[in-house]
N, C-alpha and C positions, 0 to 999 in steps of 0.2 A: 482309743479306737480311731476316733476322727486325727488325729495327728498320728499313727502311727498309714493308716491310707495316704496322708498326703506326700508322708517321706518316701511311702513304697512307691508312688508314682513319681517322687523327683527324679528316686536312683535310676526308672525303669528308662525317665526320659534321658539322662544324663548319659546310659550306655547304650540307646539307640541312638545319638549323637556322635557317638568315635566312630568315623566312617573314614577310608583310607581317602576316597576320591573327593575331590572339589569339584566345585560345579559353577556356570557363568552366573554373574549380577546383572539384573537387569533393576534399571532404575524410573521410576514413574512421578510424580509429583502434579500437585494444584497450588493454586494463588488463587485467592479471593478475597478481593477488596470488597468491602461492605460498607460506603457511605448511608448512613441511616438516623430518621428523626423518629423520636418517642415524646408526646405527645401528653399530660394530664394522665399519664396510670392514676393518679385519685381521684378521678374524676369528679374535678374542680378546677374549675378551670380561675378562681381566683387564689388560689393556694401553691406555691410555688413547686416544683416538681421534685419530688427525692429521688436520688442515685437507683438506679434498679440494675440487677446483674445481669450480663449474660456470659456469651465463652468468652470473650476479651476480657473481661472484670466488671467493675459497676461504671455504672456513666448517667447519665441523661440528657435530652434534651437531641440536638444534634452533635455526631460525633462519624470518626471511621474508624472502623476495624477493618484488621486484617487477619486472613486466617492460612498461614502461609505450610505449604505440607513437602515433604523431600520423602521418597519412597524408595526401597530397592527390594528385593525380594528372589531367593533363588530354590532350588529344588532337583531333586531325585524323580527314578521310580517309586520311590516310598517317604520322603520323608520334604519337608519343605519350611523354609522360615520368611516370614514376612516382616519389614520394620516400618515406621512412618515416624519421620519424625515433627515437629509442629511448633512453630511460634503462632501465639492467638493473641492479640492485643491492641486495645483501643489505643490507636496512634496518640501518640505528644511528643513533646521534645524528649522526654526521660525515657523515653522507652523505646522507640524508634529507630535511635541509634549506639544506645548503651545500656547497658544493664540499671534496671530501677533501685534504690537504697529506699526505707525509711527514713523518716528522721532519726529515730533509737541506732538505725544500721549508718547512718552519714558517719564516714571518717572523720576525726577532727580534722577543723580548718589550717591550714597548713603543710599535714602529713604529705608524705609521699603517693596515699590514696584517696586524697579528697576528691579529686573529680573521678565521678562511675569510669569502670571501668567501657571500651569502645565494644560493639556489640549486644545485639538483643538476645536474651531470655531463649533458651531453645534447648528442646528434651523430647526423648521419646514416647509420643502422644498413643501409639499405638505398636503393637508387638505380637505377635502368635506361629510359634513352633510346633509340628507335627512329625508322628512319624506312623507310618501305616502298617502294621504287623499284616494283617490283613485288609480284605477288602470288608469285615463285620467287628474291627479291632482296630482304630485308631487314635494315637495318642495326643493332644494336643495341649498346650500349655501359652501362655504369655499374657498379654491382658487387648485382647481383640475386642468388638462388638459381638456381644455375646447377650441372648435371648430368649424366654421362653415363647410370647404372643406380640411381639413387634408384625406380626405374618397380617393382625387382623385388629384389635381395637388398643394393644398395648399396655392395657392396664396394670398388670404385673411387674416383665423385669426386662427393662432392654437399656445394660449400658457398657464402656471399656474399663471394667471392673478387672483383676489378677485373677486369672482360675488355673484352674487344672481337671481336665476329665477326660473322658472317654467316650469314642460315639463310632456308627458304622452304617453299614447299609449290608444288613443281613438277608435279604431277599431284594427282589425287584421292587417289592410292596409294601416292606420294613425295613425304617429305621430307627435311630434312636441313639439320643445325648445322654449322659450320667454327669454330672459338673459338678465339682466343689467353687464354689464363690468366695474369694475374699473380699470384701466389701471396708470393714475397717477395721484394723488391728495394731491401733496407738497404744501404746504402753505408757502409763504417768512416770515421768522419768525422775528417778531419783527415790520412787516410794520404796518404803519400805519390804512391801507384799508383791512388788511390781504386779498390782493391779493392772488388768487392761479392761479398764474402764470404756477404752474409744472400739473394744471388740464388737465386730460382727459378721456373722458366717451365715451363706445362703448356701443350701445343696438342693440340685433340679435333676429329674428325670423324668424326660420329656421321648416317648416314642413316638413313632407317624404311619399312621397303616393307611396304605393309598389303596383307589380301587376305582373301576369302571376304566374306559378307554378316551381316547381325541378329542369326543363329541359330546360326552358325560363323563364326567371324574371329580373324583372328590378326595382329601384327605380328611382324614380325625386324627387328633393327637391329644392323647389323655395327659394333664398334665399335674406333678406333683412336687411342689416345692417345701424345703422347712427353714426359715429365716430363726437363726439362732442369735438373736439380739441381745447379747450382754451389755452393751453401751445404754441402752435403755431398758434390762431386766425383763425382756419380753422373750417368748416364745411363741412363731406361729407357723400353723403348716395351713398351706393353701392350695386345695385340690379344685383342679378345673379341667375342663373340656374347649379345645380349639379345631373348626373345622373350616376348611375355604373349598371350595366345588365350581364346576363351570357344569354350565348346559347350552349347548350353543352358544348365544349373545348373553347370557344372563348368567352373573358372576357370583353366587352369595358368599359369606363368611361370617364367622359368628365365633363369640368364647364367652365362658359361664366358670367365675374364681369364685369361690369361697374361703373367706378366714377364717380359721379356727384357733385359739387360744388363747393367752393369758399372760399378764404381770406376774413377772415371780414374787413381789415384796408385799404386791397388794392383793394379788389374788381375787384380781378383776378380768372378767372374762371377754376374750374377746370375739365378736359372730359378727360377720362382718361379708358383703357379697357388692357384687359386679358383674357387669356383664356387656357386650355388645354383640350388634346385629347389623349387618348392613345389606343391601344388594347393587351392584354397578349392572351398566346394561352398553355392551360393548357395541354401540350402534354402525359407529360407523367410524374413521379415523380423525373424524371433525368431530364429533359429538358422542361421547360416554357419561350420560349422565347417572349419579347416584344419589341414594337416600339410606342415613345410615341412623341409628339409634345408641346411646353409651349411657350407661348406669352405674354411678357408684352409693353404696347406700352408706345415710349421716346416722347423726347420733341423736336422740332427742333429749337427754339428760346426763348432764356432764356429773352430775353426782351422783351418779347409782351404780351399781358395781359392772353392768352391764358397757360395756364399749363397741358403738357399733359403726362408728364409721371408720370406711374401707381406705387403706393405708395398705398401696403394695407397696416393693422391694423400690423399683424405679417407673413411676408413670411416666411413658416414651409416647403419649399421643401426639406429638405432634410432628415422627416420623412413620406412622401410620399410614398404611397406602389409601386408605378411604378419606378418613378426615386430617390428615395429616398434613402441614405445609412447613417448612422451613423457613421461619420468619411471621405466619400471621400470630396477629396480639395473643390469644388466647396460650401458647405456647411460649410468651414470654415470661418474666419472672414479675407476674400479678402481686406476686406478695411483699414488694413493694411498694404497692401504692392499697395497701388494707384489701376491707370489703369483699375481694373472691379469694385472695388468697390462695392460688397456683404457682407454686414453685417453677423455676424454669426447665420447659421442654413437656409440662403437667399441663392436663386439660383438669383435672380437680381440685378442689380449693382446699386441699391437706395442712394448707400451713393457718390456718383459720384458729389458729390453739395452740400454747407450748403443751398444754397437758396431755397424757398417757400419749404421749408418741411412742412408734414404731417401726416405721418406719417412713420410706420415701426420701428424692438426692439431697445427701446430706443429713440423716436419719433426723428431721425436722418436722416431719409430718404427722398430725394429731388425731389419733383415732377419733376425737366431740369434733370432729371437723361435720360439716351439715350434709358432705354429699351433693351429687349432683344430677341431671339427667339435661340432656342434650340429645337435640333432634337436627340432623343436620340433613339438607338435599345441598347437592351439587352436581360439577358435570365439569367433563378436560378434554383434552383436544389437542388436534395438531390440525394448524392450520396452512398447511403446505402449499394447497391449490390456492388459497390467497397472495401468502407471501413465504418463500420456500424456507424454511426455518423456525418459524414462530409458532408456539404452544400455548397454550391456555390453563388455567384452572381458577376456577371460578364456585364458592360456596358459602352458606347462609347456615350462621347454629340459633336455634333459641336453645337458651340456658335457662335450668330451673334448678333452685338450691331442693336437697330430697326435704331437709327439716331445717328448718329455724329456730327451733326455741332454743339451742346457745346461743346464738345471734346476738348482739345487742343492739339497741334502737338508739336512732340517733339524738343528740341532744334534741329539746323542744320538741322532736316527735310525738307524736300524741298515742300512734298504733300499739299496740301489745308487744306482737311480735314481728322482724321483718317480714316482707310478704315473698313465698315462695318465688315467684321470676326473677330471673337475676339479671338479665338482659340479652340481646342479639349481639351475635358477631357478623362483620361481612369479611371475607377475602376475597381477594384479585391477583393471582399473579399471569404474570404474562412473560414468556422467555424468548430469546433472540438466540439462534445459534447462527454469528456471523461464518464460521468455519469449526471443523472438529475440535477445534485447539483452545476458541473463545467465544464466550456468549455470553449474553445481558441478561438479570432477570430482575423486572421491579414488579414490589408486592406492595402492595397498598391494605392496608386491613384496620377496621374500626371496630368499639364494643361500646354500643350504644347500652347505656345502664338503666336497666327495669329496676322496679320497685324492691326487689328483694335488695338491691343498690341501696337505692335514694332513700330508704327506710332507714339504712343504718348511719346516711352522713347527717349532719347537723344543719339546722334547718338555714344557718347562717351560709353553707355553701353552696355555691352557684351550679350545680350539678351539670357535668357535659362527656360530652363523648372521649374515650382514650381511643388514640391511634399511631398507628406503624407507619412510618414510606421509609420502604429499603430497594437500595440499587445495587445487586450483586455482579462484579464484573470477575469473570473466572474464566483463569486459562489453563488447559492442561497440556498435559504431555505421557 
């Protein structure tokens, strides 16, 4: 059934495609350089720093990426294709100017291809074709940023996974996506059974019933996902609730996930919830400030058949409109440096466990993970009437693990188990738009580690703050 849907929508899209007329390319593209230092992620500042990842690949310490984009894009009355294509990568000699080898891939010495070949690494980062039968019927396919709650706290699924679905605007007041997800579909090559061990399929149907007018309005969108995880013999569907509303000056938004389901081998169940809530307060163009609340619930016993900590598809907090920043610590790849264990682009510590994972990027993330909750105020701005171009954002989390007792204590500690606070974040970014074209943004961001920290490292480390300083210099076109 689910493979014979996805070839009936290849065909549908393939002969909504033979169209007689051509149409103009219009071409758009960014550049961004990203000179940037990371700081003690283990915080220890006597222990020397491990590699942590981000889009460039892994690095530490100080480095620069680049995140370089070539765009074209053209279109009908009905149907339209967009491409991007993308080199991402922490600058060096190997890579900057020629294609990277391994060792196992270096030609032998001498051949005719022992030096790399001239040119960098470059592929299409991004892609999505449509074609619009109607205006409550459109078809769309390629591997775009595709979403269910990126709108409000992210917890669920926001990434440029391959899909194919369906979605429309059936009234003024109603819409709604239907989406098959490819997520991963490795096959062991050579086996016998051609197992696809590295299988997993997410399908989302996600509508949006708007309502009230200018001055008051609000959406709801009922959401219902089922993460079909063969790679990791899981099954789960996750029904939730996402709403964002204005009332004058006052913005709320809010979304409510639950997990339901289970291991197929072990037949451990999995109940699993999340949640966020925030309100911004649109004061004035200098000054928006908010206060927002995020919950993911742990697990407090790694050996009982129960699994309860909260493992979406892809946690996107940290393109989030509320708490969300491009660049602060907490959105970087923590599970690097132990202790919170946040996968990159994740505000929740999933990766705290290899056991009963389920998911999250890179289907690494561990339902016995502890959970979180996070209380964050902030506030952003444009600060025009100061100096004409310059913006703000400016925000403070305390982090609290939900459960501790998988946790473990750190050598010589004496406590039981670590202590719930896991510590504060600060962010700072500040941005410069010199002209439409180019603009500066530096972020400064620290995670000063509370006890639910300092519990688990060993009494012999000098326990200290991890932090960010990143300079984005980006121009478009």
């Amino acid at each position: 059934m689910r493979k014979g849907f996805v070839v009936l929508l290849a065909v549908v899209l393939v002969a909504a495609f033979a169209l007689p007329a051509m149409a103009d390319v219009s071409f758009f593209g960014t550049a961004r350089v990203i000179p940037t230092y990371y700081k003690d992620f283990d915080f220890d500042s006597e222990h020397p720093d491990v590699a942590t990842l981000n889009e460039g690949g892994f690095t530490f310490g100080e480095h620069i990426r680049g995140e370089l984009r070539l765009g074209w894009k053209a279109g009908g009355d009905k149907w339209k294709i967009m491409m991007i294509a993308e080199s991402d990568l922490i600058f060096n000699k190997n890579n900057a100017d020629r294609s990277f080898y391994t060792s196992s891939q270096q030609p032998a010495t001498g051949s005719a291809t022992a030096v790399p070949n001239a040119g960098a690494e470059f592929g299409i980062e991004r892609a999505e074709f449509s074609y619009a039968f109607a205006s409550a019927f459109e078809l769309f396919t390629g591997w775009p940023i595709s979403a269910v709650d990126i709108g409000t706290g992210g917890l669920l699924y926001g990434d440029d996974h391959p899909i194919i679905g369906v979605r429309g605007k059936v009234t003024d007041n109603f819409k709604y996506q239907l989406v098959y997800v490819a997520i991963q579909n490795a096959s062991v090559i050579g086996s016998s059974t051609s197992t696809l061990t590295g299988d997993w399929r997410a399908y989302f149907l996600k509508p949006e019933f708007s309502f009230g007018t200018a001055s008051a309005k609000a959406t709801l969108s009922p959401i219902l996902l089922f993460s079909d995880n063969r790679a990791n013999n899981a099954k789960i569907a996750y029904y939730g609730l996402e709403g964002i509303g204005q009332i004058g000056m006052i913005k709320p938004s809010f979304e409510v996930i639950y997990a339901d389901g289970e291991f197929r081998a072990t037949s451990r169940d999995i109940k699993a919830y999340a949640a966020f809530a925030g309100v911004e307060l649109a004061l004035n163009k200098a000054f928006n400030p908010y206060i927002a609340g995020r919950y993911t619930s742990g697990d407090d016993d790694d050996a009982d058949s129960d699994v309860e900590g909260f493992v979406g598809i892809t946690d996107i907090g940290r393109f989030s409109p509320l708490m969300g920043m491009d660049g602060n610590i907490l959105g970087e790849h923590l599970s690097s440096g132990a202790f919170y264990n946040s996968p990159l682009y994740s505000y929740e510590p999933g990766r705290s466990f290899s056991t009963n994972r389920y998911g999250g990027i890179g289907n690494l993330s561990s339902g016995d993970n502890p959970g979180s909750k996070i209380l964050a105020v902030g506030a952003k701005g444009s600060l025009d009437d100061f100096a004409k171009g310059l913006s703000y954002k400016g925000q403070v989390f305390g982090i609290w693990f939900d459960k501790t007792e998988n946790l473990s204590v750190g050598a010589g500690k004496t406590v039981s188990k670590p202590d719930k606070y896991a510590g504060t974040t600060f962010d700072l970014q500040l941005k410069y738009d010199f002209s439409q074209n180019f603009s500066a943004t530096y972020i400064g961001s620290v995670f000063l580690p509370g006890d639910g920290i300092k519990d688990q490292q060993a009494t012999t480390a000098d326990d200290t703050f991890a932090s960010v300083n990143t300079l984005q210099l980006a121009w478009t076109y």
